[in-house]
Jmol script that loads the backbone (N, CA, C; Angstrom):
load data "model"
ATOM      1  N   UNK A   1     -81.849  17.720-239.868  1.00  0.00           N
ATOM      2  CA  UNK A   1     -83.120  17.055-239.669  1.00  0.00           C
ATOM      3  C   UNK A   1     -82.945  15.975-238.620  1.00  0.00           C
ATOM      4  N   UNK A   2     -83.443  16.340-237.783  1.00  0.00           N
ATOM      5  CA  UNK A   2     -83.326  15.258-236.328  1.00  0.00           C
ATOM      6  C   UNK A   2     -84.320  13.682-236.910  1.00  0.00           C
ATOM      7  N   UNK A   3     -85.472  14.041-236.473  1.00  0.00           N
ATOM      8  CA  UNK A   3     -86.067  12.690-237.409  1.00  0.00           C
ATOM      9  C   UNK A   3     -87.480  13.072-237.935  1.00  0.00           C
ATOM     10  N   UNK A   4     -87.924  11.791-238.222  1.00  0.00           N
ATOM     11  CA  UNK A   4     -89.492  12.813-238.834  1.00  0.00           C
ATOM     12  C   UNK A   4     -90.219  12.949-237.682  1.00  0.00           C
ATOM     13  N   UNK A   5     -89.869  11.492-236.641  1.00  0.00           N
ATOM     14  CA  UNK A   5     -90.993  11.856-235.716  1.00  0.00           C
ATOM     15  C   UNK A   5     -91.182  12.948-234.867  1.00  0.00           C
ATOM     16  N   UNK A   6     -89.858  13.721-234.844  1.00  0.00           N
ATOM     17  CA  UNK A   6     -90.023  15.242-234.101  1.00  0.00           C
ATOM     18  C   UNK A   6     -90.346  16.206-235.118  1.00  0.00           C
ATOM     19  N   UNK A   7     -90.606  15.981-236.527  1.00  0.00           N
ATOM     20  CA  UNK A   7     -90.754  17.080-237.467  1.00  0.00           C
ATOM     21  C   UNK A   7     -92.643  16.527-237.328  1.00  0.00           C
ATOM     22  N   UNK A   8     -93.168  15.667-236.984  1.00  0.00           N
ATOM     23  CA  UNK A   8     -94.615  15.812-236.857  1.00  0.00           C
ATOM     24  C   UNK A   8     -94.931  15.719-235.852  1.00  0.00           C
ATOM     25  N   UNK A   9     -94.539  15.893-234.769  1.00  0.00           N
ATOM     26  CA  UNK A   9     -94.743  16.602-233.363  1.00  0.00           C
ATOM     27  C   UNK A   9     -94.441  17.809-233.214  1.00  0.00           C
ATOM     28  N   UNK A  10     -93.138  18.407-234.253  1.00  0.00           N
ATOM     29  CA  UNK A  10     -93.171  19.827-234.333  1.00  0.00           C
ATOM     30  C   UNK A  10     -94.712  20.210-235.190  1.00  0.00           C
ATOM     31  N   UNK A  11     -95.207  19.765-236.753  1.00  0.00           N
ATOM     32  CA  UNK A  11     -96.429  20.162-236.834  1.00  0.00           C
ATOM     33  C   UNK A  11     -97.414  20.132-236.052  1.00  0.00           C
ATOM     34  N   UNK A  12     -97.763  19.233-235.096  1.00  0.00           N
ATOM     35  CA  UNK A  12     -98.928  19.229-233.960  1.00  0.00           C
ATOM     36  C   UNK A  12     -98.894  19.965-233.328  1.00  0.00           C
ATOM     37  N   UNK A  13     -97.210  20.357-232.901  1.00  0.00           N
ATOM     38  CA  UNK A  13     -97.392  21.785-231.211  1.00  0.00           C
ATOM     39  C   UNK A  13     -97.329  22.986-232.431  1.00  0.00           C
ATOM     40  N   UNK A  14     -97.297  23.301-233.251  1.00  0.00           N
ATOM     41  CA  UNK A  14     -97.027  25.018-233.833  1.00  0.00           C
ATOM     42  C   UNK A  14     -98.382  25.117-234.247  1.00  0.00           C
ATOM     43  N   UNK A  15     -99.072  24.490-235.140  1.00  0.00           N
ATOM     44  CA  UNK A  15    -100.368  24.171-235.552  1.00  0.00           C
ATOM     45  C   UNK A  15    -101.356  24.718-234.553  1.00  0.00           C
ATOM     46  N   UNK A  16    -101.401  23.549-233.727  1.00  0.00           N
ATOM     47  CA  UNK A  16    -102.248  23.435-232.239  1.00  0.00           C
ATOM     48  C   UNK A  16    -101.948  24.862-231.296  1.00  0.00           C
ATOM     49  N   UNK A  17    -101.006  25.030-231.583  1.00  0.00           N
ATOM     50  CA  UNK A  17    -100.372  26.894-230.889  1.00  0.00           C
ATOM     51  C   UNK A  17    -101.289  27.687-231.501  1.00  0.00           C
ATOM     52  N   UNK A  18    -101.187  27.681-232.864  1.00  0.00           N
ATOM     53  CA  UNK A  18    -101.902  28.928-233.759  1.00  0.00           C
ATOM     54  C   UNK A  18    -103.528  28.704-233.134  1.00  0.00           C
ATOM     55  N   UNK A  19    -103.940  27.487-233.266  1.00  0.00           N
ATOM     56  CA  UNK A  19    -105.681  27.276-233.041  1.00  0.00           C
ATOM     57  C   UNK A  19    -105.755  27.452-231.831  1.00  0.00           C
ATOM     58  N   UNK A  20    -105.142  27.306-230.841  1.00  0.00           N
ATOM     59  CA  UNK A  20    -105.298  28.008-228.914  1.00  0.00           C
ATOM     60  C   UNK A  20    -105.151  29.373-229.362  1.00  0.00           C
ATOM     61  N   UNK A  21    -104.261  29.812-229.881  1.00  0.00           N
ATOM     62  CA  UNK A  21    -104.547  31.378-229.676  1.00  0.00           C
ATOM     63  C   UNK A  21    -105.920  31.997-230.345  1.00  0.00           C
ATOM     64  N   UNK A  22    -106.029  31.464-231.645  1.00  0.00           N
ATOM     65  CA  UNK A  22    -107.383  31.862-231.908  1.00  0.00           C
ATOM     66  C   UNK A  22    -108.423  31.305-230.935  1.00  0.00           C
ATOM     67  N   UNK A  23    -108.707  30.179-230.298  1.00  0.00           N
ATOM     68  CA  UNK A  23    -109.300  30.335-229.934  1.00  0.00           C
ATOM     69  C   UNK A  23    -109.658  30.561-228.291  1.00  0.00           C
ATOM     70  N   UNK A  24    -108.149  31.248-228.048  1.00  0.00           N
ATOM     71  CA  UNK A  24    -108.086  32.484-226.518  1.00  0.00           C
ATOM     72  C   UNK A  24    -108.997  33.669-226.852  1.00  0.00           C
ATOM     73  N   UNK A  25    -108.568  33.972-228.181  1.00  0.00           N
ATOM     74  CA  UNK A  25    -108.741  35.359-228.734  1.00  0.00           C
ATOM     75  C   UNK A  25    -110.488  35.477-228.543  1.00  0.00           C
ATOM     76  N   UNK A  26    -110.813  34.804-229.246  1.00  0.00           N
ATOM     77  CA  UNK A  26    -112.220  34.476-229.536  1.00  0.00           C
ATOM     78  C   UNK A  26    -113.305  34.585-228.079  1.00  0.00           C
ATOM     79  N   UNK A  27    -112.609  33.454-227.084  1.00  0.00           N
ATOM     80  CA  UNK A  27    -112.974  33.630-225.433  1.00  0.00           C
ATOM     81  C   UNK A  27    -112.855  35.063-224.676  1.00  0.00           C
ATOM     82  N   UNK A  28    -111.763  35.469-225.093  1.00  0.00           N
ATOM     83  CA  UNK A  28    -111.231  36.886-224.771  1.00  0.00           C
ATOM     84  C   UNK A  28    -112.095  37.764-225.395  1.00  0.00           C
ATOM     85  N   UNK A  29    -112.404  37.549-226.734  1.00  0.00           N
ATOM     86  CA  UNK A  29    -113.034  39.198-227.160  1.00  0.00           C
ATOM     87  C   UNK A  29    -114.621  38.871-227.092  1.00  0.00           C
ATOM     88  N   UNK A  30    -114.688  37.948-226.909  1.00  0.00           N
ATOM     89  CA  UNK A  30    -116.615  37.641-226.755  1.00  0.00           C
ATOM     90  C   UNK A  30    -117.176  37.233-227.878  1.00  0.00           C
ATOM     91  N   UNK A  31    -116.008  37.360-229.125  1.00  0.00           N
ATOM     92  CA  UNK A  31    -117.105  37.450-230.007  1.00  0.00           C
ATOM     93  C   UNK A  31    -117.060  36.227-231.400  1.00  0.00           C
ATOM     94  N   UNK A  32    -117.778  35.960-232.050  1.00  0.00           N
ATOM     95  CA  UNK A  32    -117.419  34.486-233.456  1.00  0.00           C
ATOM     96  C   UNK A  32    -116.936  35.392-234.210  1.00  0.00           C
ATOM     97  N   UNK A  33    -115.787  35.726-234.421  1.00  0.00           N
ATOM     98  CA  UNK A  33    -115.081  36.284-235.647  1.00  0.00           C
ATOM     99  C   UNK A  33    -114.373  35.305-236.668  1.00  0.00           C
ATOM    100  N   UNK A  34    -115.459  35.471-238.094  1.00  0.00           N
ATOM    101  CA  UNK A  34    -114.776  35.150-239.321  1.00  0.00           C
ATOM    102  C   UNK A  34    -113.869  34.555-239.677  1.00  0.00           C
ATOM    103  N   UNK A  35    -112.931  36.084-239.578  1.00  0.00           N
ATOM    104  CA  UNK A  35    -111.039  35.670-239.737  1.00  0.00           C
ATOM    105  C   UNK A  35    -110.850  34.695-239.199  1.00  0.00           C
ATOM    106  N   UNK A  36    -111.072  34.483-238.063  1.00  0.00           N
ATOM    107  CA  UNK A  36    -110.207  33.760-236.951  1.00  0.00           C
ATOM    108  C   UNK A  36    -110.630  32.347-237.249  1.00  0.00           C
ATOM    109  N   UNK A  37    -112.374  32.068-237.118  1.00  0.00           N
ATOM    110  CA  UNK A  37    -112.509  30.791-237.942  1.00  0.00           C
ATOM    111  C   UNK A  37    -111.648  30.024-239.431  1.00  0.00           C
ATOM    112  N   UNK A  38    -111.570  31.324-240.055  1.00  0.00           N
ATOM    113  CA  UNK A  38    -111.008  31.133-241.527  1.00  0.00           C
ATOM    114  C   UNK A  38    -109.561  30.749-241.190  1.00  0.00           C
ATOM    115  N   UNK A  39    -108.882  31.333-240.282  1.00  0.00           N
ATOM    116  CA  UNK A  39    -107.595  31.265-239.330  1.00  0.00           C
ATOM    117  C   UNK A  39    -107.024  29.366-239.054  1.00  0.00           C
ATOM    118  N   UNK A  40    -108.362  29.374-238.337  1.00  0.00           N
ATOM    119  CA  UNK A  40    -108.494  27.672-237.579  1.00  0.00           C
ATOM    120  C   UNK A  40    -108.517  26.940-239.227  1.00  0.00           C
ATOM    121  N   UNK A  41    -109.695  27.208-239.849  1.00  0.00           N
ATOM    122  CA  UNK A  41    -109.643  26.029-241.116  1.00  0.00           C
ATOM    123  C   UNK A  41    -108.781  26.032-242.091  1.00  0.00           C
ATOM    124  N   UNK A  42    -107.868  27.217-242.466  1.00  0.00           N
ATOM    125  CA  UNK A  42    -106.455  27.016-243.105  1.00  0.00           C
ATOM    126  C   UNK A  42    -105.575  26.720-241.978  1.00  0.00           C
ATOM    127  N   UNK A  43    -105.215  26.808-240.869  1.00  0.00           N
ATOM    128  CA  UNK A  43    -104.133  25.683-240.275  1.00  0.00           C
ATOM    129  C   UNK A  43    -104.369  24.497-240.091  1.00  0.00           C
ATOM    130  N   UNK A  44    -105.402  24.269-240.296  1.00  0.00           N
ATOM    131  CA  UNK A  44    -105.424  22.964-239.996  1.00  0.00           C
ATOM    132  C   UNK A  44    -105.851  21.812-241.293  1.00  0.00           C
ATOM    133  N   UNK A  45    -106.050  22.684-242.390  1.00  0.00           N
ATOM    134  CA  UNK A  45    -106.092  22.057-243.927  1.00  0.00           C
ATOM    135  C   UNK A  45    -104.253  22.174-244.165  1.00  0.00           C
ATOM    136  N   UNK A  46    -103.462  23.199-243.901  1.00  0.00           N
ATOM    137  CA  UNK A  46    -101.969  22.868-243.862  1.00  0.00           C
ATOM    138  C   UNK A  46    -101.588  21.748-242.860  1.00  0.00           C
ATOM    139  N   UNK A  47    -101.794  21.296-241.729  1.00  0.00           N
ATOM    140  CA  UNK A  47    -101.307  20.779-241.067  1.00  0.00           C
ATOM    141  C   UNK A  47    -101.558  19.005-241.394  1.00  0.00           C
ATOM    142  N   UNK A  48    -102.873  18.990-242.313  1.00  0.00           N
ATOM    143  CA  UNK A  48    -102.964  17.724-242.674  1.00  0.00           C
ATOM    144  C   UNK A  48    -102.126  18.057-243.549  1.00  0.00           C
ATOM    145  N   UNK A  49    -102.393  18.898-244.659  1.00  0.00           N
ATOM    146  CA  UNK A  49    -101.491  18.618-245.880  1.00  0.00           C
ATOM    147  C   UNK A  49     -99.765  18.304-245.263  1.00  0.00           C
ATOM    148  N   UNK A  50     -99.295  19.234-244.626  1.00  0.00           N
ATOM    149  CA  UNK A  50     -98.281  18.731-244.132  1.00  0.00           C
ATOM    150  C   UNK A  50     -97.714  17.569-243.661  1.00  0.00           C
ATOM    151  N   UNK A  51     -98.613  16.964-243.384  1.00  0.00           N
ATOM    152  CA  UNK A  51     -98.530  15.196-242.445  1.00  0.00           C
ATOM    153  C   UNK A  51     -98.225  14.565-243.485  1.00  0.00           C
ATOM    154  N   UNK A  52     -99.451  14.774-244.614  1.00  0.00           N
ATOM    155  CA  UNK A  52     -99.433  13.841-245.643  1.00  0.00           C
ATOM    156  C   UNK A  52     -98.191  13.680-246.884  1.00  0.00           C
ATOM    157  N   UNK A  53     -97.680  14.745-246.613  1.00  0.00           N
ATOM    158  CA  UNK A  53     -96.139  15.182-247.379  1.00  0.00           C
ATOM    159  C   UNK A  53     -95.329  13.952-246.331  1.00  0.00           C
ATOM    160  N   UNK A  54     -95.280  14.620-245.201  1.00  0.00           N
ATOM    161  CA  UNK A  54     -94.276  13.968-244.509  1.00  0.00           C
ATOM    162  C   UNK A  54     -94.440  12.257-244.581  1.00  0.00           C
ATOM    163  N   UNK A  55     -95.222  11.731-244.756  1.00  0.00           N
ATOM    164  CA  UNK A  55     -95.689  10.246-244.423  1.00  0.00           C
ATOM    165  C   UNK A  55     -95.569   9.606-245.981  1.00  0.00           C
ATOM    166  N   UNK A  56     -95.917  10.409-246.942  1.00  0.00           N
ATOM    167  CA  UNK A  56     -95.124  10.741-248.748  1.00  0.00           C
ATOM    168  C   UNK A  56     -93.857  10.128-249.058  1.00  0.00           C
ATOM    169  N   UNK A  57     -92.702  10.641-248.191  1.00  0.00           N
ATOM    170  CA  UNK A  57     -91.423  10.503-248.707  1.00  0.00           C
ATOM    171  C   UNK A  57     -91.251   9.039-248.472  1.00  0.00           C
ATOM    172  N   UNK A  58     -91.488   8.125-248.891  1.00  0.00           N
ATOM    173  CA  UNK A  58     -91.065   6.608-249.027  1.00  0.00           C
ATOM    174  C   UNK A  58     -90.585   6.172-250.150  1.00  0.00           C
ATOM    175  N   UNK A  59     -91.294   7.253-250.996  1.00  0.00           N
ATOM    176  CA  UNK A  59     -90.914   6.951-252.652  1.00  0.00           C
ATOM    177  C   UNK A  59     -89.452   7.159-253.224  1.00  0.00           C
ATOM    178  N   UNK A  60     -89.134   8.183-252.339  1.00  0.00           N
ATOM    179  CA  UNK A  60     -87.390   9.111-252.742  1.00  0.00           C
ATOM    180  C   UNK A  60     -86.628   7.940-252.213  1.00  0.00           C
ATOM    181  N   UNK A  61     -85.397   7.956-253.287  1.00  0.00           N
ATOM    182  CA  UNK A  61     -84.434   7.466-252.879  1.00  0.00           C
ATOM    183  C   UNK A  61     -82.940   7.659-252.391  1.00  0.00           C
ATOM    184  N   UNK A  62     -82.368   9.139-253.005  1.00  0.00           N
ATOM    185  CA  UNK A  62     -81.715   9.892-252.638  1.00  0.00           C
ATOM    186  C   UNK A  62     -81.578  10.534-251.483  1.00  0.00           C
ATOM    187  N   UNK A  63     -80.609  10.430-250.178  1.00  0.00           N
ATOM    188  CA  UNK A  63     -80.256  10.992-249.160  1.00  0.00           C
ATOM    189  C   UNK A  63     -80.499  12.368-248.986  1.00  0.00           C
ATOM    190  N   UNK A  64     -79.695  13.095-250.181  1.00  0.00           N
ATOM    191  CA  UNK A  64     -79.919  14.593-250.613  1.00  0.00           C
ATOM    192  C   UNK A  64     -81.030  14.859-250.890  1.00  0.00           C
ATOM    193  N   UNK A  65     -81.976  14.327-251.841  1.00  0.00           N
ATOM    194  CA  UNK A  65     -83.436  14.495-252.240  1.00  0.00           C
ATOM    195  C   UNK A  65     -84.215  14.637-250.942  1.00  0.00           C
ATOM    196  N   UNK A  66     -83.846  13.877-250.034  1.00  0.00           N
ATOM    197  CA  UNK A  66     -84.841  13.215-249.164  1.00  0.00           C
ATOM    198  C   UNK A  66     -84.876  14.203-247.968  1.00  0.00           C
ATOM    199  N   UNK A  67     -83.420  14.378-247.743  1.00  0.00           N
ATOM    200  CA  UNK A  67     -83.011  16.067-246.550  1.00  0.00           C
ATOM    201  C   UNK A  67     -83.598  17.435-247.323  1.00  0.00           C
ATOM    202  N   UNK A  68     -83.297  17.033-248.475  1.00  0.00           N
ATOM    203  CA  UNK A  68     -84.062  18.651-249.420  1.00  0.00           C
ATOM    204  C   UNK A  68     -85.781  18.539-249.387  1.00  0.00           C
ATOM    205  N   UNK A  69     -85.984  17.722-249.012  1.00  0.00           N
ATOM    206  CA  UNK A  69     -88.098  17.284-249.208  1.00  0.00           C
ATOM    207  C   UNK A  69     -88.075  17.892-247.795  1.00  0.00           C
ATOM    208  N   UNK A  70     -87.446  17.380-247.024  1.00  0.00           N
ATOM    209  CA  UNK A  70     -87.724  17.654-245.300  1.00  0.00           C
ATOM    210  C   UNK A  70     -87.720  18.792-244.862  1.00  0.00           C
ATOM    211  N   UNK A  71     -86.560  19.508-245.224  1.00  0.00           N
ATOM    212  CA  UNK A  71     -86.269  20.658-244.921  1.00  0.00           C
ATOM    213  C   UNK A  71     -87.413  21.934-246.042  1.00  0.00           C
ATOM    214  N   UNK A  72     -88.128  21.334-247.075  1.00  0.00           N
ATOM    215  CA  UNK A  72     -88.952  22.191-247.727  1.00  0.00           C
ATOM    216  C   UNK A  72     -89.950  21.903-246.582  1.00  0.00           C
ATOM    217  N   UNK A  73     -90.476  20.669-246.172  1.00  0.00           N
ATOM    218  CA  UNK A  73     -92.035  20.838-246.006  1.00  0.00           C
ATOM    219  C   UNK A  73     -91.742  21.724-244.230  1.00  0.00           C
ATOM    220  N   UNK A  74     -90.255  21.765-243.546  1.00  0.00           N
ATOM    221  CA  UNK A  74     -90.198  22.351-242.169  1.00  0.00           C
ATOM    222  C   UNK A  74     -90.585  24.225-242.985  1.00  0.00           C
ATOM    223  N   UNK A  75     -89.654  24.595-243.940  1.00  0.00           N
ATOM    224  CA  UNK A  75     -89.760  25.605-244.357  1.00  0.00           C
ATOM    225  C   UNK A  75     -91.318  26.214-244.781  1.00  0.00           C
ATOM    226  N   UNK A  76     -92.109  25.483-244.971  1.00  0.00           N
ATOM    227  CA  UNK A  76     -94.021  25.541-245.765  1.00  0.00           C
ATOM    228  C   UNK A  76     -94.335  25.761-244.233  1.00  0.00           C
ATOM    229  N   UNK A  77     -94.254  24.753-243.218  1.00  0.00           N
ATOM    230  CA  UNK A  77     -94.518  24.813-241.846  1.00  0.00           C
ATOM    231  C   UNK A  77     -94.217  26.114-240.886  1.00  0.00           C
ATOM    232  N   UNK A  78     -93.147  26.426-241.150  1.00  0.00           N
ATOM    233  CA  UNK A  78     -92.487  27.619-240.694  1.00  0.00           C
ATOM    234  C   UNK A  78     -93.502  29.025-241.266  1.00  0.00           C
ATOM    235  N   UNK A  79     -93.354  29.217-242.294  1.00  0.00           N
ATOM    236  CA  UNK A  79     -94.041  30.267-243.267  1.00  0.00           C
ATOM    237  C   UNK A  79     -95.273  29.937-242.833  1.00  0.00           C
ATOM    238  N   UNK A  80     -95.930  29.333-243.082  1.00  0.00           N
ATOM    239  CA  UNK A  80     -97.507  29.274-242.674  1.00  0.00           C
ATOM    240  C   UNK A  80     -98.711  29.818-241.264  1.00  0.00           C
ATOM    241  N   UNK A  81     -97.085  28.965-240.200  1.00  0.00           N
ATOM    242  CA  UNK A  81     -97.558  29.611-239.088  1.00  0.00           C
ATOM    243  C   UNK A  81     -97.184  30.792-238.786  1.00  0.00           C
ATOM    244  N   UNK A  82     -96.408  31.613-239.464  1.00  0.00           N
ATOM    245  CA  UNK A  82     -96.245  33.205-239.350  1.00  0.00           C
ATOM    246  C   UNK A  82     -96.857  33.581-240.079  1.00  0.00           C
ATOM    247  N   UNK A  83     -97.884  33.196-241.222  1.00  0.00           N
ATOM    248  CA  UNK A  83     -98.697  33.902-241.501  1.00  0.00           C
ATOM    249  C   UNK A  83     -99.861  34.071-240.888  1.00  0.00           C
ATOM    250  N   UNK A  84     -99.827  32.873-240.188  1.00  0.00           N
ATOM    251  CA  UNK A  84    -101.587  32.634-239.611  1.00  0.00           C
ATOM    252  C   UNK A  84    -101.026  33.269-237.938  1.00  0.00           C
ATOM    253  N   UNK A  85     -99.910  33.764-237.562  1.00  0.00           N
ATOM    254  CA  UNK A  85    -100.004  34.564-236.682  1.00  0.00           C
ATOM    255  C   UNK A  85    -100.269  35.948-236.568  1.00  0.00           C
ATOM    256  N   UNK A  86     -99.401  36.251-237.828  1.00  0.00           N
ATOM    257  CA  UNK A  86     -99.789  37.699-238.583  1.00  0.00           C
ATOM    258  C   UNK A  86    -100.725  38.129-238.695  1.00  0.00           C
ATOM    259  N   UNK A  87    -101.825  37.089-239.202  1.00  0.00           N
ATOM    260  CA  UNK A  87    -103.343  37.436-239.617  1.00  0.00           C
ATOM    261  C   UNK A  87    -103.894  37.603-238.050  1.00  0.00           C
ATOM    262  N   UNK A  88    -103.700  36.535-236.940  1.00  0.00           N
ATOM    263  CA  UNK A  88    -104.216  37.219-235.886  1.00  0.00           C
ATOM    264  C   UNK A  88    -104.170  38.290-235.240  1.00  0.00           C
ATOM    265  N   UNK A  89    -102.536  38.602-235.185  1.00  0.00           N
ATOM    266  CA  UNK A  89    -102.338  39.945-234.477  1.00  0.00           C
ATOM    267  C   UNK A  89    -102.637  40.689-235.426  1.00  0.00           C
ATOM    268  N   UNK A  90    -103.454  41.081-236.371  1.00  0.00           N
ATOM    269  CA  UNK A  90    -103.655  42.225-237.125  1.00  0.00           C
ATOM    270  C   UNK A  90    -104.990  42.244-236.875  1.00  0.00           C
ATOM    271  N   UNK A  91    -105.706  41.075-236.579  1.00  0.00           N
ATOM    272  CA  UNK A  91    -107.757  41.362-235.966  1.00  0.00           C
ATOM    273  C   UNK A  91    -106.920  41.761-234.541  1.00  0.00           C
ATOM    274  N   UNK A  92    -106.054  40.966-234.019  1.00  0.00           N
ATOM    275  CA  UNK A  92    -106.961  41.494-232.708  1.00  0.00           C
ATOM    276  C   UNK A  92    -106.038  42.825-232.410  1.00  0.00           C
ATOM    277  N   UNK A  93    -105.386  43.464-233.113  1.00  0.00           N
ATOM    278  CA  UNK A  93    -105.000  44.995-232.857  1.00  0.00           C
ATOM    279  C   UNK A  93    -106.316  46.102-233.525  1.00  0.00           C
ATOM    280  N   UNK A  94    -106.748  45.083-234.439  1.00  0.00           N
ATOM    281  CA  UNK A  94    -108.227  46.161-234.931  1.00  0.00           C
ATOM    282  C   UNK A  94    -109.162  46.248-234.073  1.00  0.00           C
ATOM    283  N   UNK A  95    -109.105  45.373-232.989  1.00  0.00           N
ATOM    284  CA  UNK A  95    -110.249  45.052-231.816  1.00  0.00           C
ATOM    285  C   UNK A  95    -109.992  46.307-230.955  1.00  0.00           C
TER     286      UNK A  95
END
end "model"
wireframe off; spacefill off
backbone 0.3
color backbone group
């Protein structure tokens, strides 16, 4: 774990990645698709929730506890945005 402040600049650029592509996709195919909205408002209900984890850990006191919290909420971060990439490339291969 480098520090937090690059673990919430890493949430802003992966986040902010997923919502440009949806909304390339969207410019690109012409059209207001659903998914893709639904796409934008779960990354970005994770990406607060995520912040708010990260800005959380003041309470822990344990070194180990505290690298094991970090490394869960990079791991939630990680998983999330491969899902919400997944979900795109699967509309826009149905397109």
């Amino acid at each position: 774990m480098a520090s937090i402040k690059r673990l919430k600049k890493d949430i802003d650029y992966l986040t902010f990645s997923v919502i440009a592509d949806c909304f390339n996709y969207s410019i690109v195919s012409g059209k207001n698709n659903e998914e893709v909205s639904g796409i934008v408002k779960d990354i970005i209900a994770t990406r607060n929730d995520l912040l708010d984890r990260v800005r959380g850990v003041k309470r822990l006191e344990d070194k180990k506890e505290i690298k094991n919290y970090f490394k869960a909420v990079s791991n939630d971060l990680m998983r999330s945005v491969d899902a919400s990439f997944t979900k795109l490339s699967e509309i826009v291969k149905a397109d």
